[in-house]
N, C-alpha and C positions, 0 to 999 in steps of 0.2 A: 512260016512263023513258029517259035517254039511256043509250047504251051507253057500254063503259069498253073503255078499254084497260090491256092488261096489257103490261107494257116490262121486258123484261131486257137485264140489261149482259150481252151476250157478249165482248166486249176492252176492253182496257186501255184505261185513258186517257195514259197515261204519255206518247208520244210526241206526244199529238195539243194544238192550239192551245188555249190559253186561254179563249178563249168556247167552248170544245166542254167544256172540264172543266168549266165554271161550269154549264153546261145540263146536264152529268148532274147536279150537285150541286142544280140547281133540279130535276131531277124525282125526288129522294131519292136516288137510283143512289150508292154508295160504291166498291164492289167488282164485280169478277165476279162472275156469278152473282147478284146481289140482283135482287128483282120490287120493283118497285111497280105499283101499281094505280090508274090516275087518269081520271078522265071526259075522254069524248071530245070537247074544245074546240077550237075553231081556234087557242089558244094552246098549250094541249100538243101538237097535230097537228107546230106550227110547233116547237117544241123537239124532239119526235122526229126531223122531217127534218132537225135540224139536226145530229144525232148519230148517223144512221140507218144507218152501217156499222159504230157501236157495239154497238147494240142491236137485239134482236129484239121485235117487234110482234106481239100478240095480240088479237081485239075481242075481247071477253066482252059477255054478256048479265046 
């Protein structure tokens, strides 16, 4: 089974560029504070570093 990662929005997006709000918005992310839960791909790997002072990162089993 591939492991997942669990991604919470810690800050806002308000201040930050365009393709950084469109990548929360692709991996569910609305607000502070929301989790989502998404398998560990080298496509989500690559949208989390792309946002990765937004959010905080968990692997789960």
């Amino acid at each position: 089974m591939m492991a997942r990662l669990k991604v919470t929005q810690i800050k806002s997006r308000v201040s930050e560029k365009q393709n950084q709000r469109d990548t929360l918005r692709s991996l569910g992310l609305k607000r502070i504070g929301d989790v989502v839960v998404r398998e560990d791909t080298p496509q989500n790997r690559g949208y989390v570093s792309t946002v990765a002072h937004l959010v905080k990162v968990e692997e789960i089993d």
